[in-house]
N, C-alpha and C positions, 0 to 999 in steps of 0.2 A: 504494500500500500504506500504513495505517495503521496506526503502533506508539506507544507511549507514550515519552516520552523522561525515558532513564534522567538518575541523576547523573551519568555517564560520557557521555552524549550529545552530541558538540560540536553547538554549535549556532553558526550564524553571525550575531553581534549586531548588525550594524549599525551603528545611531547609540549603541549602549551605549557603544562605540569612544570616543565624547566622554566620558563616564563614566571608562572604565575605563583609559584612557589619558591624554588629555590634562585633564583636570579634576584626575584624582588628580595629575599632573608639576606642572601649574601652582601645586596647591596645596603640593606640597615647595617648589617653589620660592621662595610666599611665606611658606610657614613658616622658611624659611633668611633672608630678607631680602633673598634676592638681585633679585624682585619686588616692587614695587609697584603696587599694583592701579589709580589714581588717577592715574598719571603718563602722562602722554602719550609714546606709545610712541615718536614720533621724539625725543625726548630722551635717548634712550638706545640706540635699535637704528637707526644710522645706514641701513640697506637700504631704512626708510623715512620717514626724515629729509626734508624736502621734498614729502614726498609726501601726499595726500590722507589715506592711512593712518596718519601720523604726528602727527595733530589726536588720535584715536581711543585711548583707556584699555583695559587689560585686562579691568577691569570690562565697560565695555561691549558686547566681544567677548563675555561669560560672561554679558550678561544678554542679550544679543540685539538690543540698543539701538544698536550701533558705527554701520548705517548701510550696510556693506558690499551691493553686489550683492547680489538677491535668489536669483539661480540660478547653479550653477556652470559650466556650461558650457565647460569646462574648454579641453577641445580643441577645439571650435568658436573661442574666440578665441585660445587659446595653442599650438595644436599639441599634440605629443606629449614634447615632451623638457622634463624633470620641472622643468632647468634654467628653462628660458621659462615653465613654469608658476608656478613659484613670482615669478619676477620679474612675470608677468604681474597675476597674483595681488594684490600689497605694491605695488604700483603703480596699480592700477585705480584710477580715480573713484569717488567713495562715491553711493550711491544717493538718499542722503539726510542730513539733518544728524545726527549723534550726537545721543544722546539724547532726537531727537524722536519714535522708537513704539520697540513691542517687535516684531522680526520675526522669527521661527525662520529663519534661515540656515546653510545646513553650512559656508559660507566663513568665519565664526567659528571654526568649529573646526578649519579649516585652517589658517589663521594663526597661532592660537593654537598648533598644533603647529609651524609654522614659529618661533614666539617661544621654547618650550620648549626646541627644538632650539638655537638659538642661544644662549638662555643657560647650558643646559649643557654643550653641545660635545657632545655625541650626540645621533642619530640618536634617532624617537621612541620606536620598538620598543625601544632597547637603553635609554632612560631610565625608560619605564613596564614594563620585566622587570625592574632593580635597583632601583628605588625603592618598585615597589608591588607587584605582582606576586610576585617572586621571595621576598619577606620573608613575603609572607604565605601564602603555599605555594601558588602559584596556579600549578603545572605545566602543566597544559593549557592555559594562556590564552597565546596568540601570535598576531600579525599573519598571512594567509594570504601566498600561497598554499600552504596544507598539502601534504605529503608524501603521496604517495598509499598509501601505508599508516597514518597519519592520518586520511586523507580520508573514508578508509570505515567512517569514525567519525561521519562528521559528517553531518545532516540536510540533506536539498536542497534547494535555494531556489526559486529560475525558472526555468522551461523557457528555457538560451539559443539563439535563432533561428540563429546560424551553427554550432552544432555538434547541435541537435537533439535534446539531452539537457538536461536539467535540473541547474545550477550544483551543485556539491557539491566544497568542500573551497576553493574559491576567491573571493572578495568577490561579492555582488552588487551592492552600488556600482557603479557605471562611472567614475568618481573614482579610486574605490582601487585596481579595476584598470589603471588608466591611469597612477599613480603606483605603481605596482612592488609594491600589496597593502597596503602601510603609509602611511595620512598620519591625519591627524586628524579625519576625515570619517566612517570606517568602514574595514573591514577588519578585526579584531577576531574568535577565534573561541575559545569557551572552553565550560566546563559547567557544569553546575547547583550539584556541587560547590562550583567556585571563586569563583562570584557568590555563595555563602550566604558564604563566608570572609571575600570583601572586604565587603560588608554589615554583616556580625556585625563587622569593625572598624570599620565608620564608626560604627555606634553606641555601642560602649563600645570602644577601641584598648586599655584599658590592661590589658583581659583576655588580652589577644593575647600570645604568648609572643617573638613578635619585631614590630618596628615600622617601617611603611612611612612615606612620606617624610611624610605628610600625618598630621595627628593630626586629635581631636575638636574643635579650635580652628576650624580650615578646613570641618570640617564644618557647625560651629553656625553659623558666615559663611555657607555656602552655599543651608543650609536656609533663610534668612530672605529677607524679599522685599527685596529691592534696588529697583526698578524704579517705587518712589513711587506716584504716582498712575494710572500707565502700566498700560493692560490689553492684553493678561494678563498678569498677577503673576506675577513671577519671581525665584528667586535666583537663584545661581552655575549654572549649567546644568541646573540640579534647577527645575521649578516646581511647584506645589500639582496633585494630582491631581483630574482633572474630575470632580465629584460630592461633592465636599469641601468644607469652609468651611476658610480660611487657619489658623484658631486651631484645628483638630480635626489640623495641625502631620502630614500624609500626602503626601507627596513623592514625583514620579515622572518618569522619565525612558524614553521607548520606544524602540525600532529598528524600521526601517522591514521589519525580515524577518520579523515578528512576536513580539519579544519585546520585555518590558520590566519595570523591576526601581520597587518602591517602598519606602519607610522611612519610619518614623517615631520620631526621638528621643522624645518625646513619651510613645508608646505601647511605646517599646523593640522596637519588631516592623518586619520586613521581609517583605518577598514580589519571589518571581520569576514569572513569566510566558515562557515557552519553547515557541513555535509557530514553525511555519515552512509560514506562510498563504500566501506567496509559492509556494507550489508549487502551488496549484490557485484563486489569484485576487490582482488589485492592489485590487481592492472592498475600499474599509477600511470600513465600515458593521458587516456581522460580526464584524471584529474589537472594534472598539470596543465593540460589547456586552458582547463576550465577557469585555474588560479590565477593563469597570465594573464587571462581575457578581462576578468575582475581586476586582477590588480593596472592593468591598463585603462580601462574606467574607472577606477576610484582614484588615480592620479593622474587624469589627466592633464 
């Protein structure tokens, strides 16, 4: 069945999760000082002191450069207990050396929510509903698995093969549901509403009548390419939208369920994108037309 998706619509974001969670935590946390973005992470977070992860910058988690494993594989090497994950995880051998490409990885954003966690003593879900979320009135926005009177809010993703229905109200990650719904991967499920609200504050916060933890300062870092010479050009987990020149300054970040959110400081303008293509194909070719066609009407 084919409906439009209201502002009320939850929809299940995906990789927005890196956005909407651990991007905005990290970036309270470096607006507080309690972060530094440049400092090597075992100098400060003994759990991976010694370890191959402890060479590796925050930065370079945020631009994609860290090096980490390219697949998660989660439970193939670490089992099921979140415990052995995470250690398995801040331990592992790096793929390759820091700094030397740009490789899209969700283990970045896994980590990263592991570092978030640790440095403020909560849990991810309960740092990105007080810091970001909650201030900016983002109600519907929560880690799954939804309530099922929730749920049947929410638009369906994958036909799952052991129950023969179609996900709805639950991660389609296998990450996030393997880690209890919440990590920094995905998990994430919110509306149209709530992504115009956080958006409309990354671009001007100081219209906003309350303040999340991240202001315009983290954002203007973000949007800018970090990653030098290195292709593809990236900032803070935001890179330049495909179809775009760097200086035309249109930013975008997707989820794997078919949505995805762009901005531009620039142009003062934002756009959401809110599909859930995952219900009748993993064929991204469609999509991506579909993304470029929108995001070439939304900036024009």
């Amino acid at each position: 069945m084919k409906s439009a998706i209201s502002g009320t619509r939850i929809s299940a974001n995906a990789s927005l999760t890196k956005i909407l969670a651990v991007w905005s935590s990290i970036g309270a946390l470096w607006e507080e000082g309690i972060l530094d973005l440049d400092q090597p992470l075992g100098s400060f977070w003994q759990e991976v002191a010694g370890h191959p992860l402890g060479a590796v910058t925050a930065r370079q988690l945020l631009t994609h450069t860290a090096g980490v494993p390219l697949r998660a594989q989660l439970k193939n090497l670490y089992g099921t207990n979140p415990d052995d994950i995470r250690r398995g995880v801040l331990h592992e051998p790096l793929h390759r050396s820091p700094g030397e490409a740009v490789e899209y990885i969700d283990r970045s954003a896994l980590i990263l929510g592991y570092l978030a966690e640790y440095l403020s003593g909560h849990p991810l879900d309960q740092l990105a509903t007080a810091r970001t979320w909650c201030p900016l009135g983002m109600t519907s926005t929560r880690f799954g698995p939804l309530p099922a009177e929730i749920a049947d809010r929410c638009a369906p993703t994958e036909l799952d093969q052991d129950t023969d229905t179609h996900l709805k109200g639950t991660a389609h990650d296998f990450s996030a549901r393997l880690l209890g719904g919440a990590c920094g991967i995905a998990g994430v499920f919110t509306i149209l509403d709530d992504l115009a609200a956080f958006l409309r504050y990354m671009l001007d916060g100081s219209k906003s009548r309350t303040s999340a933890g991240f202001t315009t300062a983290w954002t203007a870092c973000s949007l800018t390419i970090q990653t030098g010479g290195l292709q593809p050009a990236r900032g803070l987990f935001w890179h330049p939208a495909p179809g775009t020149l760097v200086e035309e300054d249109v930013w975008v970040h997707y989820g794997f369920t078919g949505t995805g959110m762009w901005v531009s400081p620039a142009r003062g303008r934002w756009a959401v994108l809110l599909t859930n293509k995952l219900y009748y194909t993993r064929d991204r070719a469609p999509l991506t037309d579909v993304r470029n066609t929108f995001r070439a009407l939304a900036f024009v």
